[in-house]
MIBAGU-130835 format. One line per 2 residues: number of its first residue (from 0); their letters; for each residue x, y, z of N, C-alpha, C, CB. Coordinates in nm, 4 decimals. Glycine has a CB too. Example, Ala and Ser with C-alpha at 12.3 -4.5 7.8 and 13.67 -1.06 7.14 Angstrom:
0) AS) 1.3190 -0.5690 0.7800 1.2300 -0.4500 0.7800 1.3200 -0.3300 0.7800 1.1308 -0.4473 0.9046; 1.2850 -0.2250 0.7080 1.3670 -0.1060 0.7140 1.2900 0.0030 0.7870 1.4084 -0.0598 0.5725
//
This chain:
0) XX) 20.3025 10.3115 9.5281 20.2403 10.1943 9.5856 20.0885 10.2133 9.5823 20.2912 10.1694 9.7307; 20.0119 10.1078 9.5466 19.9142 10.0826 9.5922 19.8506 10.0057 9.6611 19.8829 10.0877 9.5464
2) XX) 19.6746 10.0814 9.7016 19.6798 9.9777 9.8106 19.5541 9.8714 9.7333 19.6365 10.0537 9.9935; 19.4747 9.8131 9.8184 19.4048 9.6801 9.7902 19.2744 9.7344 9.6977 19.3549 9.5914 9.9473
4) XX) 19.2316 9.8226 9.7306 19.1315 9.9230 9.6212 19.1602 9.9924 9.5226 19.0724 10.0182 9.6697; 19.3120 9.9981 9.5054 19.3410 10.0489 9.3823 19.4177 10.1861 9.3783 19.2187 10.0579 9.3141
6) XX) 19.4129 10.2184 9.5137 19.4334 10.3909 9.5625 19.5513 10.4155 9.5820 19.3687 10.4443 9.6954; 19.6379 10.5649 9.5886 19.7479 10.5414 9.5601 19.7914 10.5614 9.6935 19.8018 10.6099 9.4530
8) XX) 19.8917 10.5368 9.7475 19.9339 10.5572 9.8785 20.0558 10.6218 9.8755 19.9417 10.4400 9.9532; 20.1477 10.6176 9.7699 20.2550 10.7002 9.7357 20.3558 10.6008 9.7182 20.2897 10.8100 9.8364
10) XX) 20.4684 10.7247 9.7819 20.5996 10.6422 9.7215 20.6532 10.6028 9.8695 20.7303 10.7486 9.6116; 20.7002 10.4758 9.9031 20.7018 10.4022 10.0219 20.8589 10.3483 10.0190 20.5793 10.2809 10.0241
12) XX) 20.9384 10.3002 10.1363 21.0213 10.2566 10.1547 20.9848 10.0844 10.1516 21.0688 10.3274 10.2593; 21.0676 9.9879 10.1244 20.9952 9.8546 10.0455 21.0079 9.7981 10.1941 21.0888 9.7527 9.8867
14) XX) 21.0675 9.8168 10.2824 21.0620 9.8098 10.4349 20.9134 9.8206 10.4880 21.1509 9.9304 10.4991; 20.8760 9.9701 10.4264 20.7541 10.0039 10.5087 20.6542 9.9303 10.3840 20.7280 10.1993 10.5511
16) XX) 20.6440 9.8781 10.3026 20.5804 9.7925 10.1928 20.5301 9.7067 10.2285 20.6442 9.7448 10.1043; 20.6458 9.6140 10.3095 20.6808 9.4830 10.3232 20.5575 9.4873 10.4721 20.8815 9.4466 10.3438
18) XX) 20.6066 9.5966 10.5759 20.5379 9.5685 10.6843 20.4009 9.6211 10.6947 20.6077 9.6064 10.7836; 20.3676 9.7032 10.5513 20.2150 9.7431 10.5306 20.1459 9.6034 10.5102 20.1874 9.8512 10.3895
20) XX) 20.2295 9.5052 10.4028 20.1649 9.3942 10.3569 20.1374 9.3409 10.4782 20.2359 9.3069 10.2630; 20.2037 9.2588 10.5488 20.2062 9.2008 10.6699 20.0975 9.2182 10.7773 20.3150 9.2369 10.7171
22) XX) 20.0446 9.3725 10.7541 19.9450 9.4310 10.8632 19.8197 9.4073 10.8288 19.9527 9.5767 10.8872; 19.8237 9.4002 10.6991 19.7193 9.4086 10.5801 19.6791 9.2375 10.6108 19.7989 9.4593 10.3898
24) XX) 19.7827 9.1718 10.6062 19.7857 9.0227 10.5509 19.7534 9.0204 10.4240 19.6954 8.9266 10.6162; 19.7779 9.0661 10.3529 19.7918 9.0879 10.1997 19.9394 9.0639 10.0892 19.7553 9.2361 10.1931
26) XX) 19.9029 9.0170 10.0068 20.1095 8.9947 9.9154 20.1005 9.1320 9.8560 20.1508 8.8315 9.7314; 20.2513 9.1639 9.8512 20.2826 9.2712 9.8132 20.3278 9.2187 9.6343 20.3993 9.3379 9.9262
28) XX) 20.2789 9.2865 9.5110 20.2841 9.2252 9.3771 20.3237 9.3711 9.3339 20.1364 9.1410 9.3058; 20.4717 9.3295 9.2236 20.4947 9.4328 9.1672 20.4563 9.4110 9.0365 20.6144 9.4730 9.1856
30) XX) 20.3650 9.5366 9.0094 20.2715 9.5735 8.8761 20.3881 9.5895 8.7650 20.1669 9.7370 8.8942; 20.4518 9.7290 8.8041 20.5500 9.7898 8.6870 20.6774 9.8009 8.7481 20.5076 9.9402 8.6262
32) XX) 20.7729 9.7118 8.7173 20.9090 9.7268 8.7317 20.9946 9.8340 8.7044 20.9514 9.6486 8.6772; 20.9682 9.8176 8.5717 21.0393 9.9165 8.4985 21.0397 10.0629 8.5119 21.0094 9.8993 8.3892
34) XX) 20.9096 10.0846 8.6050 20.9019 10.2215 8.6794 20.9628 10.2959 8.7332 20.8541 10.2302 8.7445; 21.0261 10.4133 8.7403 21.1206 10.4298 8.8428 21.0390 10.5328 8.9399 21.2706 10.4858 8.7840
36) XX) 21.0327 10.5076 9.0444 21.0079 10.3660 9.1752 20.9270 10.2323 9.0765 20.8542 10.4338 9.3503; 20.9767 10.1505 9.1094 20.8626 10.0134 9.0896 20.7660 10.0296 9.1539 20.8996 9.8726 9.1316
38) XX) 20.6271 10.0219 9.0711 20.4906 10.0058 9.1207 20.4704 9.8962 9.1805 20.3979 10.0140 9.0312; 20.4107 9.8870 9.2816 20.3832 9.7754 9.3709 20.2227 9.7841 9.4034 20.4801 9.7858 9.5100
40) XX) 20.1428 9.6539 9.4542 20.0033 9.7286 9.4806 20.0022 9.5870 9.6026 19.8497 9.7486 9.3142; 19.9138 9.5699 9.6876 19.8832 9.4989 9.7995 19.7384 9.4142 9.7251 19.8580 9.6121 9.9481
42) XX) 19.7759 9.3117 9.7375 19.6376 9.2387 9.6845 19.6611 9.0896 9.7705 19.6291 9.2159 9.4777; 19.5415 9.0349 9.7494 19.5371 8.8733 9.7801 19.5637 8.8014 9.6878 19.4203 8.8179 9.8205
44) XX) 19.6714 8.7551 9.6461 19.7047 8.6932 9.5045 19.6657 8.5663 9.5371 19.8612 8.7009 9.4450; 19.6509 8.4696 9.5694 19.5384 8.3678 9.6056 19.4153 8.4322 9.4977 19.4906 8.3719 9.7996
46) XX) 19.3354 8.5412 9.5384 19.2239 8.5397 9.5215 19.2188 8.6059 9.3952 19.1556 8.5846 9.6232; 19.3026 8.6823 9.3038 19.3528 8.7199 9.2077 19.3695 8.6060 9.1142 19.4565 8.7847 9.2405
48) XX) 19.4355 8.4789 9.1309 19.4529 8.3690 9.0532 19.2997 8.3159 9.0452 19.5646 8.2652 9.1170; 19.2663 8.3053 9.1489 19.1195 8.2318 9.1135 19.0214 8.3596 8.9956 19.0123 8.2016 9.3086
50) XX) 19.0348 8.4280 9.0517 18.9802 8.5296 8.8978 18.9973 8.5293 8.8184 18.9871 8.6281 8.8634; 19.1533 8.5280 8.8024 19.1800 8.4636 8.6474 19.1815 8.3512 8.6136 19.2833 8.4839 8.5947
52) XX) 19.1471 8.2339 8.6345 19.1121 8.1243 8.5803 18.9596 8.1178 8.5616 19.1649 8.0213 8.6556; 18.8616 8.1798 8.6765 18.7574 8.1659 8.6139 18.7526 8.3068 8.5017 18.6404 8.1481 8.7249
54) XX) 18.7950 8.3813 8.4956 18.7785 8.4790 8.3830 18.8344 8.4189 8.2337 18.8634 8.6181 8.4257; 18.9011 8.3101 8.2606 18.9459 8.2563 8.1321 18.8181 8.1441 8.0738 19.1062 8.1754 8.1600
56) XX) 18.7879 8.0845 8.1840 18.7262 7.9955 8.1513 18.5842 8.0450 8.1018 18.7329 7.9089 8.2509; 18.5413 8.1880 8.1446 18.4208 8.2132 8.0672 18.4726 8.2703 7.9492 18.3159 8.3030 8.1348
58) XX) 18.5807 8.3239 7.9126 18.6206 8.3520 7.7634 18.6095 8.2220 7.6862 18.7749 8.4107 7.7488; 18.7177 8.0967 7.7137 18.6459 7.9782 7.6734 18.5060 7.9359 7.6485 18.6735 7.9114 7.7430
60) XX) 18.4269 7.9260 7.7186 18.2926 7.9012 7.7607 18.1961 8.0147 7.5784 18.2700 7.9922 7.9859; 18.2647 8.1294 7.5973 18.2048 8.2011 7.5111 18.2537 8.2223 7.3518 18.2003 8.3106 7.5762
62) XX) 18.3748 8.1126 7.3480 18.4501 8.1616 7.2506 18.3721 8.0874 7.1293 18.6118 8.1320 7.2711; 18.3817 8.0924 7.0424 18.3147 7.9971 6.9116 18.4114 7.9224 6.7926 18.2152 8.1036 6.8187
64) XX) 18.4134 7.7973 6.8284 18.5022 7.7346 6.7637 18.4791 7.7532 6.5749 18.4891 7.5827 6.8278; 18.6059 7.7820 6.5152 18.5275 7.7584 6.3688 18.5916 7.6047 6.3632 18.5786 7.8854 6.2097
66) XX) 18.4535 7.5703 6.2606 18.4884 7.4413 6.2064 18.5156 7.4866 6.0640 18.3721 7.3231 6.2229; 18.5561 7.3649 5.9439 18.5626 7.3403 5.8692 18.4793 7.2226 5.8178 18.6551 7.3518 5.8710
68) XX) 18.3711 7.2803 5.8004 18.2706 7.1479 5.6797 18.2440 7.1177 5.5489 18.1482 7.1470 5.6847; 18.2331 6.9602 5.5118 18.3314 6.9232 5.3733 18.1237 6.9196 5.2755 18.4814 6.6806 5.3943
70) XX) 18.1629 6.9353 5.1770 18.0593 6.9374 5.0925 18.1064 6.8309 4.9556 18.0293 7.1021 5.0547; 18.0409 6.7329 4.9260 18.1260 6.6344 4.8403 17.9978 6.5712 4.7547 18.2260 6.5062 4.9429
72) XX) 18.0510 6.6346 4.6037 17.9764 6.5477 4.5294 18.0249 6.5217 4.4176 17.8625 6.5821 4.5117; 17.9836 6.4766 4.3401 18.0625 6.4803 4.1079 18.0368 6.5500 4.0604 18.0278 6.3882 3.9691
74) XX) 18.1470 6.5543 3.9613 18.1389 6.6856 3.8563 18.0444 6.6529 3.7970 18.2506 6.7229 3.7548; 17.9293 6.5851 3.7596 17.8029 6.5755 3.6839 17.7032 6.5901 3.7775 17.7838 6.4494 3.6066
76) XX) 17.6642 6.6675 3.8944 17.5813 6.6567 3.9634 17.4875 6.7654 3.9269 17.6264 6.6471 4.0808; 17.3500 6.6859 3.9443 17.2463 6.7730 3.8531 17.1932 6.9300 3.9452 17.0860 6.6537 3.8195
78) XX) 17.1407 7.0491 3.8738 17.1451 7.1658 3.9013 17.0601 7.1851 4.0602 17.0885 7.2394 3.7726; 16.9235 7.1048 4.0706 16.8815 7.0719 4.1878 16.8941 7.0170 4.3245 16.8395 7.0407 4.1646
80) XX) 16.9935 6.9438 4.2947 17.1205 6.8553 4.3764 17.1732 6.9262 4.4247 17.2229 6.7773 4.3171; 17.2359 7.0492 4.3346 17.3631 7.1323 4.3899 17.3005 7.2343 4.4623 17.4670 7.1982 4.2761
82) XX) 17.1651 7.2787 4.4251 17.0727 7.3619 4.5020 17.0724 7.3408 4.6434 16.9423 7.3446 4.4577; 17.0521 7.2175 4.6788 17.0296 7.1459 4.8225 17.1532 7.1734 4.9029 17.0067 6.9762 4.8127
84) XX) 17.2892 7.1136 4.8304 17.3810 7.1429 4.8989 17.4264 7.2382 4.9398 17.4396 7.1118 4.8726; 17.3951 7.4294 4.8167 17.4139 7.5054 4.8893 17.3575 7.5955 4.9743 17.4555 7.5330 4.8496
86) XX) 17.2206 7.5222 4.9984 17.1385 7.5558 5.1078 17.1866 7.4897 5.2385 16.9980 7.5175 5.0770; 17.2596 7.3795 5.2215 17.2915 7.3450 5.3376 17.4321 7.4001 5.4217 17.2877 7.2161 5.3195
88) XX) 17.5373 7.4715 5.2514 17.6730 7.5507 5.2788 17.6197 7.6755 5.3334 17.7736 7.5799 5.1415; 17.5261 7.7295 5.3445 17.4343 7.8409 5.4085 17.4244 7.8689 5.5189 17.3263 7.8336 5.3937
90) XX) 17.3972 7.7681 5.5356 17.3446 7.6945 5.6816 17.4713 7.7304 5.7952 17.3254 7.4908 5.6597; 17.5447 7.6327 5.7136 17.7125 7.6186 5.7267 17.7637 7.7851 5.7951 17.7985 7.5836 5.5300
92) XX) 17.7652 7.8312 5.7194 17.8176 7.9664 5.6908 17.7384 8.0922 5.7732 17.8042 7.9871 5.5292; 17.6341 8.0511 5.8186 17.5406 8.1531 5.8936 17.5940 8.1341 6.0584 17.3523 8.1081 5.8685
94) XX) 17.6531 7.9856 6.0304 17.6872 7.9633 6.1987 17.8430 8.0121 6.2143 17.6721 7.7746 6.2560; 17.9240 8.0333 6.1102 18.0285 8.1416 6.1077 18.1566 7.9580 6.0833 18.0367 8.2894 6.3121
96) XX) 18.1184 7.9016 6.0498 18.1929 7.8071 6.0009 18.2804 7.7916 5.8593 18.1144 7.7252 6.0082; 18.3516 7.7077 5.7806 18.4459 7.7151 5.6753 18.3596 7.6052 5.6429 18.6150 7.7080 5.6897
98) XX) 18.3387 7.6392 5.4742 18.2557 7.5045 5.3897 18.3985 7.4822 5.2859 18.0608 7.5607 5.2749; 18.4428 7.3682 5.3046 18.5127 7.2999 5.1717 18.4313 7.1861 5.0857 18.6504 7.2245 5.2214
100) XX) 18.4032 7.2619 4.9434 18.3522 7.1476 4.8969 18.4646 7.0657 4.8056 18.2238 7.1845 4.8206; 18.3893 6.9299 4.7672 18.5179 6.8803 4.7348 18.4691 6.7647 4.6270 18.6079 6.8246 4.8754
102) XX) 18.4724 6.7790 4.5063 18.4603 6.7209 4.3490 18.5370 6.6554 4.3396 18.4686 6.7942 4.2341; 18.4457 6.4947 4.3929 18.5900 6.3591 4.3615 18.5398 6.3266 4.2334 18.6038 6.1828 4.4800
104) XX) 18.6603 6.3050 4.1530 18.6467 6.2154 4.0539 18.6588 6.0893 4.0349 18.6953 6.2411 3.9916; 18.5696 5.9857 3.9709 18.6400 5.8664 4.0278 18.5972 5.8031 3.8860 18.5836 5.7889 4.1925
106) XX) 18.6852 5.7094 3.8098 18.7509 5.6743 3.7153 18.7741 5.7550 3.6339 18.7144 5.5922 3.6699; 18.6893 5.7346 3.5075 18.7618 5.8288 3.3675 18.6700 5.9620 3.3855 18.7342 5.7429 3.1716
108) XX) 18.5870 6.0143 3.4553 18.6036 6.1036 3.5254 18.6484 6.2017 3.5524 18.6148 6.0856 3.5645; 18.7820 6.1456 3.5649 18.8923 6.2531 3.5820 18.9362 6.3524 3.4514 19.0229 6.1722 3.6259
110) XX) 18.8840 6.2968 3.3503 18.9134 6.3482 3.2172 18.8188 6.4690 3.1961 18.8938 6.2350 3.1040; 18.7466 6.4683 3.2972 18.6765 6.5798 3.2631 18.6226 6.6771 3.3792 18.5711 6.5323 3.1857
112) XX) 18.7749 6.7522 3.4202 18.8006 6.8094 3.5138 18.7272 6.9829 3.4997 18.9541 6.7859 3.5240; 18.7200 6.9729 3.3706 18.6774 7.1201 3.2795 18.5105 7.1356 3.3619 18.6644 7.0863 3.0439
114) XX) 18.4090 7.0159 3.4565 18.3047 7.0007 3.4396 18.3164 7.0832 3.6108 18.2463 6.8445 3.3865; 18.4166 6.9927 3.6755 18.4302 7.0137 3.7609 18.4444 7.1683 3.8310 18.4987 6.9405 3.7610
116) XX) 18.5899 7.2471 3.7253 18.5738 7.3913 3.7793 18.4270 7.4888 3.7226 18.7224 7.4721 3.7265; 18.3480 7.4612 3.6415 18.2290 7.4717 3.5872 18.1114 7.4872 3.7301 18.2113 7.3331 3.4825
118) XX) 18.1323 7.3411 3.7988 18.0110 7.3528 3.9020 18.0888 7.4379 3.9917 17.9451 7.2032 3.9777; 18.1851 7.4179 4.0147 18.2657 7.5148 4.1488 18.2617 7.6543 4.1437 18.4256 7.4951 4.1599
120) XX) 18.2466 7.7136 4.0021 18.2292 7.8496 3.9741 18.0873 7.8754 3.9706 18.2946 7.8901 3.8501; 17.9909 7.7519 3.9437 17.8572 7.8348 4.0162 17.8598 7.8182 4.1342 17.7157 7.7978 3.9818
122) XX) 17.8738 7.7602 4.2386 17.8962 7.7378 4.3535 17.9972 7.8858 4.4088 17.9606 7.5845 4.3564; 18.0687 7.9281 4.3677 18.1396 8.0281 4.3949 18.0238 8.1828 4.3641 18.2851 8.0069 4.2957
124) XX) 17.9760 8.1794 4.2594 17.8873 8.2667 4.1936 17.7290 8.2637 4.3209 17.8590 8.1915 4.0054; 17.7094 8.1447 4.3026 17.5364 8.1824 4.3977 17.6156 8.1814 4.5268 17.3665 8.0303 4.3983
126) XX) 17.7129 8.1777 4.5889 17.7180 8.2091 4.7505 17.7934 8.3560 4.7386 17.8207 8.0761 4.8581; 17.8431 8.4333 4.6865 17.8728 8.5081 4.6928 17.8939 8.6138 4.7736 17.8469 8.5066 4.6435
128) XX) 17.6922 8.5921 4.7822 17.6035 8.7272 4.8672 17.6733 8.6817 5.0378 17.3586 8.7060 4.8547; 17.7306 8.5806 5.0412 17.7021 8.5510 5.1805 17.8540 8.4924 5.2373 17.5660 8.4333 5.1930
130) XX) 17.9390 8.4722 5.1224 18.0736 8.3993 5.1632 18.1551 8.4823 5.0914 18.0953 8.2372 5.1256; 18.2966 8.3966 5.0764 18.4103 8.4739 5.0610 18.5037 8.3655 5.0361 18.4454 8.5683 5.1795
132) XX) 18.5686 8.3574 4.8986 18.6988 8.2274 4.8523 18.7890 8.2430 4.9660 18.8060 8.2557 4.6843; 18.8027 8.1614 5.0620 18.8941 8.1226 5.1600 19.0616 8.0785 5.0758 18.8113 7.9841 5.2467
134) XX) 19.0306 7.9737 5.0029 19.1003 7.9069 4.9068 19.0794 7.8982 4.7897 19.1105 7.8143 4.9272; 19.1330 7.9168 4.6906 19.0930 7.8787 4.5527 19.0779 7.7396 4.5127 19.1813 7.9294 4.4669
136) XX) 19.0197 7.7363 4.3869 19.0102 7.5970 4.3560 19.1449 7.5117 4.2927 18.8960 7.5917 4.2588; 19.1391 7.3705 4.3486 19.2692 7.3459 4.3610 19.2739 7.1818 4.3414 19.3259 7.4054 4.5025
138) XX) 19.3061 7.1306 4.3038 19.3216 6.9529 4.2446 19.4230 6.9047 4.4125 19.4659 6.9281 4.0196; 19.3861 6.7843 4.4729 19.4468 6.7299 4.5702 19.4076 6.5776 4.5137 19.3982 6.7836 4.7223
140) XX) 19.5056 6.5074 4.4300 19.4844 6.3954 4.3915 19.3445 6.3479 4.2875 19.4908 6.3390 4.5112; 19.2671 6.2947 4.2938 19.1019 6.2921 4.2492 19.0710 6.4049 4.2917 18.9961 6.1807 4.3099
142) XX) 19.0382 6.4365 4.3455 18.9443 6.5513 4.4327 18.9705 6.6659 4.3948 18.9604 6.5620 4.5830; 18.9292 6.7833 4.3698 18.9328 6.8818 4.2997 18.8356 6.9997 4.4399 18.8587 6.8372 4.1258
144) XX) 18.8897 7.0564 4.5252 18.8366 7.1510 4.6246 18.8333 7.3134 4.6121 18.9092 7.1227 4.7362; 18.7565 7.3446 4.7019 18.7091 7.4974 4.6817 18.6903 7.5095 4.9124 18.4855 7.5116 4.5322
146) XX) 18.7135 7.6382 4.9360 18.7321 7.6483 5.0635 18.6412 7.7998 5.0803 18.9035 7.6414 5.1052; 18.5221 7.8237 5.1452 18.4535 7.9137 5.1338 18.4838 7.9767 5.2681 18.3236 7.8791 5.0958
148) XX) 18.4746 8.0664 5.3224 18.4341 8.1212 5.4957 18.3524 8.2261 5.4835 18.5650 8.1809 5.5993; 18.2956 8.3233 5.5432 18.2026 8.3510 5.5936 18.2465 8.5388 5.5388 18.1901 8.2820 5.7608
150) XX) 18.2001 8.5835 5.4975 18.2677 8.7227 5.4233 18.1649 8.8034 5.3945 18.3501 8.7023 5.2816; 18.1155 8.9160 5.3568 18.0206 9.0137 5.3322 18.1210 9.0545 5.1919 17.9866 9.1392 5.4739
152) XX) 18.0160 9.0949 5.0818 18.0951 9.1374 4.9767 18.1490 9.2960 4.9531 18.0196 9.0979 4.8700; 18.0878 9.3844 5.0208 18.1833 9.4682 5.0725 18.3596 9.4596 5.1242 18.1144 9.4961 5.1648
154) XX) 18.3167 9.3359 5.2034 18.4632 9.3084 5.2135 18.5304 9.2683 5.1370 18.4954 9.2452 5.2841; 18.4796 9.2372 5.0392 18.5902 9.1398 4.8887 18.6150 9.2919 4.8459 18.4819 8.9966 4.7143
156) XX) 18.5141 9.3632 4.8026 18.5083 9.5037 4.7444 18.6911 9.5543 4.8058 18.3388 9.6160 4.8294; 18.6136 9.6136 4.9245 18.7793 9.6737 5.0277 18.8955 9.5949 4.9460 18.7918 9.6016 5.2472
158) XX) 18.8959 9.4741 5.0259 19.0054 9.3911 4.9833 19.0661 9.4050 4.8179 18.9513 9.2461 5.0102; 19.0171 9.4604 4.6857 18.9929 9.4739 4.5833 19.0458 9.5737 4.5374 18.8946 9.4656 4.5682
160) XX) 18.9968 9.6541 4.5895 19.0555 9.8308 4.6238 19.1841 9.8340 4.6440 18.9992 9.9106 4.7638; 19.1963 9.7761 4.7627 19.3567 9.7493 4.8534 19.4202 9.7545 4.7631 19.4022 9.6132 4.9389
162) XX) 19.3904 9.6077 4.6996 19.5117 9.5444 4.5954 19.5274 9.6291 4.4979 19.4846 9.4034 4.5232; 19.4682 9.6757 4.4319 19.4756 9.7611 4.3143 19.5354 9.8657 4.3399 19.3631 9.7953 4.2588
164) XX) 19.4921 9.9399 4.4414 19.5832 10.0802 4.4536 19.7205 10.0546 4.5466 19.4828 10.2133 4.5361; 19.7146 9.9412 4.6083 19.9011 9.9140 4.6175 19.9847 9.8870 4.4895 19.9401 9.7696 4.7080
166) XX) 19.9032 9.8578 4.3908 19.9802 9.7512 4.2615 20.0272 9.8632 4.1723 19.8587 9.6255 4.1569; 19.9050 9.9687 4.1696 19.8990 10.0859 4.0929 20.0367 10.1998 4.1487 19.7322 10.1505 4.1173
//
């Protein structure tokens, strides 16, 4: 048994538990069941619940949502253009977010899908230093996407290694 500080008080009859709690005005909470004796400790469980809700709520409070942000332009989009955008997938990616970009085609267009994995592989090539293929590139109707997240290339390295010497 323990008591309200944490200290051990020993091994108790659940009689004399029951009427420690009582003296205490404290609930008697069993820690470890499976113990043989069951651990028991004396606390204010009232005031225990309120700790843990605000202890959750500053994990919330601190947690960092990832997003997923879309990057969308044509497979003919000129080299300066694409510059901008991946200064802005940068951006993206520094705040620990997912960039999907996404190459609609729209009419005949589509015939020239060859243009499309072309910009996506420089786009894959200049972020490199700073991201990591989440997803490969992949056709969803018109649209032709790429899914980046946030990676150090060391870690592609590891990951690289892995594979090879499991395969090997």
């Amino acid at each position: 048994m323990l008591d309200a500080a944490g200290k051990q008080i020993g091994v108790v009859s659940i009689g004399e538990a029951l009427k420690l709690s009582h003296e205490h005005d404290l609930d008697l909470v069993e820690i470890a069941g499976q113990a043989v004796p069951p651990v028991v400790k004396l606390i204010d469980y009232r005031k225990f619940l309120y700790q843990e809700k605000k202890r959750k709520q500053e994990e919330k409070r601190n947690a960092h949502i990832t997003e997923t942000k879309q990057i969308r332009f044509g497979p003919f989009i000129d080299t300066h253009d694409l510059g901008i955008k991946m200064d802005r997938a940068r951006e993206f990616i520094a705040e620990g977010d997912k960039v999907k970009f996404i190459i609609r085609f729209q009419g005949r267009a589509i015939t020239k899908q060859d243009m499309g994995r072309k910009v996506l592989a420089t786009v894959i090539e200049k972020m490199a230093d700073v991201s990591k293929v989440d997803r490969e590139v992949h056709m969803e109707g018109r649209q032709m996407i790429l899914v980046l997240s946030k990676g150090r290339p060391e870690d592609q390295e590891k990951e690289q290694n892995i594979k090879t010497e499991t395969e090997s």
